[in-house]
VMD Tcl script that draws the C-alpha trace (Angstrom):
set ca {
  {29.61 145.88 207.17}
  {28.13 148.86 209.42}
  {30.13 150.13 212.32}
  {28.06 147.96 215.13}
  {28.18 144.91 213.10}
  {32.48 145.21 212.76}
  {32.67 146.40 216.84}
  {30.41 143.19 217.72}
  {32.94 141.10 215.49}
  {35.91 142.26 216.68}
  {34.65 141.72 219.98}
  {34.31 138.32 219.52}
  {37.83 137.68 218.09}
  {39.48 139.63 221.00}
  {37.73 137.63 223.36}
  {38.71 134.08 220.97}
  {42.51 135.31 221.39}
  {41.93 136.47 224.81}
  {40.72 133.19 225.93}
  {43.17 131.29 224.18}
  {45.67 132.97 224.86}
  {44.89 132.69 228.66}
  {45.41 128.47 228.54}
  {48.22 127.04 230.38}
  {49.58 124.45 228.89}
  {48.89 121.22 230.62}
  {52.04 119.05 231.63}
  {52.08 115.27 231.56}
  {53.48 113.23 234.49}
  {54.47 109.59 234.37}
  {53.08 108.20 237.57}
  {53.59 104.72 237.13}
  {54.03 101.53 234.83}
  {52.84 98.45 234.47}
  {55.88 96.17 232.96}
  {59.67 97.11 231.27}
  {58.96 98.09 227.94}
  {62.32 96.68 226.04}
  {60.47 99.14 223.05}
  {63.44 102.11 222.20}
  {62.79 104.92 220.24}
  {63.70 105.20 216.95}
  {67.09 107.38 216.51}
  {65.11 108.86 213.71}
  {62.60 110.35 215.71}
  {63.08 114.32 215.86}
  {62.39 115.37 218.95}
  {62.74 118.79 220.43}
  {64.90 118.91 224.11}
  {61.14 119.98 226.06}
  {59.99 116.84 224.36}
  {59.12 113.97 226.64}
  {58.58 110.76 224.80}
  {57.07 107.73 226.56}
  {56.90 103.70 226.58}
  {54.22 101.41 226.57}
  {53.14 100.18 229.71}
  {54.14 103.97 231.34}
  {50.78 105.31 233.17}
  {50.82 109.01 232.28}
  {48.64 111.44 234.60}
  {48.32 114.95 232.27}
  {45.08 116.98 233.73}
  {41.96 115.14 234.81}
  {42.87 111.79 232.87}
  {45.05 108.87 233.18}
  {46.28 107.19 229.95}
  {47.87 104.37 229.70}
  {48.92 102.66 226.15}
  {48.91 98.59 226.57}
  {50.55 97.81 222.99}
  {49.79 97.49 219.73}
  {49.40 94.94 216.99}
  {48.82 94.84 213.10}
  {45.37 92.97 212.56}
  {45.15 91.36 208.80}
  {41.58 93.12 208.02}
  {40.81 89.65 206.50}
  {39.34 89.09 202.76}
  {36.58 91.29 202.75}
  {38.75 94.64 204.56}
  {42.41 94.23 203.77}
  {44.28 97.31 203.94}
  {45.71 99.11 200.51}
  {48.44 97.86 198.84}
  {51.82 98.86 200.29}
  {49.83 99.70 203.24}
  {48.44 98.19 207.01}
  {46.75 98.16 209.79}
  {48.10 99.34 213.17}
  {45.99 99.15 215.77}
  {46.78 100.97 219.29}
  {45.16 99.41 222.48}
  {44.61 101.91 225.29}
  {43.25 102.99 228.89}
  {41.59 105.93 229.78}
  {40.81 107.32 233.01}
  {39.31 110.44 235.00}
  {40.88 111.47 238.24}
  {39.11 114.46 238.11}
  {35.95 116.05 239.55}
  {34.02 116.11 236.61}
  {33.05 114.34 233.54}
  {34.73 114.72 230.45}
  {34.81 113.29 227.17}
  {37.13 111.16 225.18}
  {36.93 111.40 221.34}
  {39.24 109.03 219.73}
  {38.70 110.75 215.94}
  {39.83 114.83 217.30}
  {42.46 113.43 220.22}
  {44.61 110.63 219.28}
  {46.66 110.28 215.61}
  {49.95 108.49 215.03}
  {53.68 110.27 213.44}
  {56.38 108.36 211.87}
  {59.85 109.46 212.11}
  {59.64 112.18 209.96}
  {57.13 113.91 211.43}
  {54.24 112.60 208.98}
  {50.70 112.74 211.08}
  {48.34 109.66 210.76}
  {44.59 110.47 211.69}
  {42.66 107.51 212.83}
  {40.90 105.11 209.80}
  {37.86 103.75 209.56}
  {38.91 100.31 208.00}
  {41.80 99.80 210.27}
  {38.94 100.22 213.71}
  {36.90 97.05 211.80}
  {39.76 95.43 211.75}
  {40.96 96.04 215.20}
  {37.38 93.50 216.45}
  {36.89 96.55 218.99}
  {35.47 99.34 220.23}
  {37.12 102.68 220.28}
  {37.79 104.26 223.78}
  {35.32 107.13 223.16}
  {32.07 108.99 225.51}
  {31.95 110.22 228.27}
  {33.99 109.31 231.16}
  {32.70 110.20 234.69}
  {34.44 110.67 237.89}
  {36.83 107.06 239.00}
  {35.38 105.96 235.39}
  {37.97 103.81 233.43}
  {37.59 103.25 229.78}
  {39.14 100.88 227.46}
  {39.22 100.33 223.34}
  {41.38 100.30 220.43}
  {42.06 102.81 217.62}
  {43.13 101.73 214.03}
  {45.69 103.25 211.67}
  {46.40 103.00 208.11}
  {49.95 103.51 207.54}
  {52.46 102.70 205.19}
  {53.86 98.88 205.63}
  {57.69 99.67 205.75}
  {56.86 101.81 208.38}
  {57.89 101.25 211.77}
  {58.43 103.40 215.75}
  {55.45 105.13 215.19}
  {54.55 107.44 218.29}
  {51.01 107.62 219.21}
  {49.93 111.42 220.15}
  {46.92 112.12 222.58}
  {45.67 115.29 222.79}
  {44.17 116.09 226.50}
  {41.89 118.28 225.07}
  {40.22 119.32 221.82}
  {42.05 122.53 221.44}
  {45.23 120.94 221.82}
  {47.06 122.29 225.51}
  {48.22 119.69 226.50}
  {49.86 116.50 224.55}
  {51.21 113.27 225.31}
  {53.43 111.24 222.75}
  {54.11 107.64 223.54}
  {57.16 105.31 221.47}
  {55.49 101.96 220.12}
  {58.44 100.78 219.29}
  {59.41 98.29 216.45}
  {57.40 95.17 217.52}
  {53.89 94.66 218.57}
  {53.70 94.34 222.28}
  {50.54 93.45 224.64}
  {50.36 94.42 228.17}
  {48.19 93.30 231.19}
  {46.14 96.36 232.32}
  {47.30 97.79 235.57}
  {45.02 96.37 238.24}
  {44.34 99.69 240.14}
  {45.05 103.36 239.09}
  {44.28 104.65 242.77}
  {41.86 106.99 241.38}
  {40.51 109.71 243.92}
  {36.97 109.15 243.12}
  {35.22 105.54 243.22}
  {32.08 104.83 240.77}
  {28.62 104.31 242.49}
  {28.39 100.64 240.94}
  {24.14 99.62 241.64}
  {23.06 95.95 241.62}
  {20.50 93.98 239.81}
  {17.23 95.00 240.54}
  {17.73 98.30 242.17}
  {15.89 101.46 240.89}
  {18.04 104.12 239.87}
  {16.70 107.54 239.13}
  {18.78 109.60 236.47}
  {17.42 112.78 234.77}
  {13.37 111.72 235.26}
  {13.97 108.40 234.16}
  {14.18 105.50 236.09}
  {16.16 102.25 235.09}
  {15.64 98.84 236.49}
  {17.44 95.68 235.85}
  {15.40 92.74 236.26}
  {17.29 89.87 235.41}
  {20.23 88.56 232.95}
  {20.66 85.39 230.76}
  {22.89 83.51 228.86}
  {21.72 82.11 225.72}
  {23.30 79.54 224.54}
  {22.65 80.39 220.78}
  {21.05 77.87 218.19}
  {22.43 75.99 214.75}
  {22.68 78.76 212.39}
  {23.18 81.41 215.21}
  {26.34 80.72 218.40}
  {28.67 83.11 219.88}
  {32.01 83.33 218.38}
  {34.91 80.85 220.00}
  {35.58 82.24 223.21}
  {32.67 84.16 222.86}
  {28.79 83.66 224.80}
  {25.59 86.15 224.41}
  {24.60 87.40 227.42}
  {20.50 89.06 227.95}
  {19.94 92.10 229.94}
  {16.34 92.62 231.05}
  {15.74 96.11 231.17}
  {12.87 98.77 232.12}
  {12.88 101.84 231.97}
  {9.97 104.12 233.32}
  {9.68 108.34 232.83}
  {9.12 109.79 235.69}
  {9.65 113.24 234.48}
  {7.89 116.16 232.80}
  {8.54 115.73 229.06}
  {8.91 113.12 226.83}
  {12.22 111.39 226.29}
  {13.48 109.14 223.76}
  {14.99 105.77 224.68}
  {16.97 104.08 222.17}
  {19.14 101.25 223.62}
  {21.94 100.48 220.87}
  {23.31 103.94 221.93}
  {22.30 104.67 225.25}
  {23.12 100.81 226.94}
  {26.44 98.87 226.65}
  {28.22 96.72 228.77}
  {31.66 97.11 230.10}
  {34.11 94.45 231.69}
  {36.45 95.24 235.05}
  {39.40 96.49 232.40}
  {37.05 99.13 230.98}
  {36.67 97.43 227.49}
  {33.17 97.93 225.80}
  {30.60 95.82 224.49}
  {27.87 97.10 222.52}
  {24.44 95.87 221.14}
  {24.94 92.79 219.43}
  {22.46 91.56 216.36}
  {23.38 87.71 216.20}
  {22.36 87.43 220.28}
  {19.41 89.68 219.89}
  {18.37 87.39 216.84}
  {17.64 84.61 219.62}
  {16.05 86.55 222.11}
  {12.25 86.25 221.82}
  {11.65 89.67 223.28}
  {11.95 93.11 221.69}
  {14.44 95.89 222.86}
  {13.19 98.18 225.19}
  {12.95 101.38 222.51}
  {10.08 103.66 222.97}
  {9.22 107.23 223.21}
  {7.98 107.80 226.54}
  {5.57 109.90 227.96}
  {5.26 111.19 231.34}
  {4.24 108.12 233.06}
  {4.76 105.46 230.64}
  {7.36 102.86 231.11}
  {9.26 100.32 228.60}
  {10.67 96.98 228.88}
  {12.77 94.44 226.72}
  {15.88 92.55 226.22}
  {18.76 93.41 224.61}
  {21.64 91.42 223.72}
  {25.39 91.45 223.52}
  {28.39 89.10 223.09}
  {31.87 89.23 225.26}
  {34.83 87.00 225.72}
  {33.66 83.46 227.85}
  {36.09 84.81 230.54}
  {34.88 88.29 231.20}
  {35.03 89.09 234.60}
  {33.23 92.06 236.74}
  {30.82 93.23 233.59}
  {28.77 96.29 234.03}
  {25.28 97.68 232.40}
  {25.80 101.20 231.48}
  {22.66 103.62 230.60}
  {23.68 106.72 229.09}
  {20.56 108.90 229.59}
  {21.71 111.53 228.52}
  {23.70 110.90 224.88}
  {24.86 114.63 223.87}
  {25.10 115.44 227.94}
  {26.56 114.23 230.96}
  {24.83 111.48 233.39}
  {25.26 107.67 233.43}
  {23.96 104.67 235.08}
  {26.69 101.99 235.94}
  {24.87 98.59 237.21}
  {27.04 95.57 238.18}
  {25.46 92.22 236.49}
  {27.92 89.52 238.11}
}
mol new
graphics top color blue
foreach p $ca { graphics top sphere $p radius 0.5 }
foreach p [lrange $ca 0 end-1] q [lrange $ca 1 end] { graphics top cylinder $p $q radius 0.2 }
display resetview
């Protein structure tokens, strides 16, 4: 290695350990709850005297987000994705929120593992997310967004007071460690985290510009399925009738099963569904569009019967930051 090329390197590494070493750690605050948690902690649980430890149901504030845990449960994983022997599947269900000014993004798989009592760290399992019948709280979360999903566990079965961890951010200044407890618990989400900033929610047929696209809803449906094909109980298929036109410069590449979802008024996700699209006679609106050119289709999804306030989103940008939120009740 020549002089320039070890000055250049060092360089780089001062600047690493300057930066890092210029992060202020980021304190959580409990600024609410939504119910008495009768979950203790274990008296197994090491814990160091700076540590704070909290309950389900306590609505945590720590930088730009707002989490709040809603319980937990141990799904079976069924015949075909049981977990190992002398093993299951714990499954943590969780709110996200940004009370910041700008967007950030939550990733379930580099932010939020489990610890038993002695310390032992659980990283989040494929398997056990199946089994959880959700979606995990991860993306991009704007400004007054609220997110909502589940993350799965595979843990030993004699196991028990595990302590979910979050991470506020990927380099890890900032942590928030919440009790589960002994028994599976399920909360009510709170009804309104007083968030500074309010989403621009559009309507049903409105024209929404977002990075030289524009996105138009032009109607919704609710098919009612057919013989071989229905909705699961407690389930119905819903249509979204989408275009989307390029009004830009360069082409752009629309794929709907990643870029459009919908969401309900807790924050839980719903993404493309195969079974409802089966029925729908039209295709999804997938295309690569040229300046000018425009797309339209259908795409279909399946929520609970008794979803209430659901929302289109349109991610147009995947890897980036800029979303479309579009009310459909």
């Amino acid at each position: 290695m020549n002089r320039r090329t070890f000055s250049i390197f060092a360089i780089f590494i001062i600047l690493a350990l300057f930066l890092t070493g210029c992060q202020v750690k980021k304190q959580s605050t409990k600024i609410g709850n939504i119910g008495i948690s009768d979950q203790s902690a274990s008296e197994e649980t090491p814990r160091t005297p700076q540590e704070v430890i909290y309950e389900v149901g306590d609505i945590i504030s720590i930088d730009n987000a707002v989490l709040v845990v809603l319980g937990w449960d141990q799904p079976p994983g069924g015949d075909f994705n049981p977990p190992d022997e002398g093993k299951k599947y714990l499954v943590v269900d969780l709110m996200i929120a940004n009370q910041g000014e700008r967007s950030f993004n939550s990733s379930p798989v580099f932010q939020m593992t489990l610890k038993d009592s002695s310390g032992q760290k659980y990283n989040i399992n494929g398997k056990a997310n199946i089994a959880s019948g959700s979606n995990t709280p991860n993306g991009e979360v704007n400004p007054g967004e609220v997110i909502r999903g589940k993350v799965g566990f595979h843990v030993p079965e004699d196991l028990t007071n595990f302590i979910f961890v979050y991470e506020a951010n990927l380099i890890g200044i900032g942590e928030v460690s919440v009790n589960l407890g002994s028994t599976p618990v399920a909360m009510d989400p709170p009804p309104d985290l007083n968030l500074a900033h309010r989403q621009e929610i559009y309507t049903v047929g409105e024209q929404i510009e977002i990075s030289g696209l524009v996105i138009q809803i032009l109607g919704v449906s609710y098919p009612s399925g057919t013989d071989l094909v229905k909705p699961k109980v407690g389930y119905k298929f819903i249509s979204v009738d989408v275009q989307v036109e390029n009004q830009g410069e360069s082409v752009q590449e629309i794929t709907s099963i990643v870029q459009m979802y919908l969401k309900d008024n807790t924050g839980e996700k719903y993404t493309f569904h195969l079974g409802a699209q089966s029925i729908i006679d039209s295709g999804l609106p997938d295309d690569e569009l040229q300046p000018g050119e425009r797309i339209r289709g259908q795409i279909g999804f399946q929520v609970p019967a008794d979803s209430e306030g659901l929302i289109f989103v349109f991610d147009a940008e995947v890897f980036g930051f800029g979303k479309v939120f579009i009310a459909l009740d």
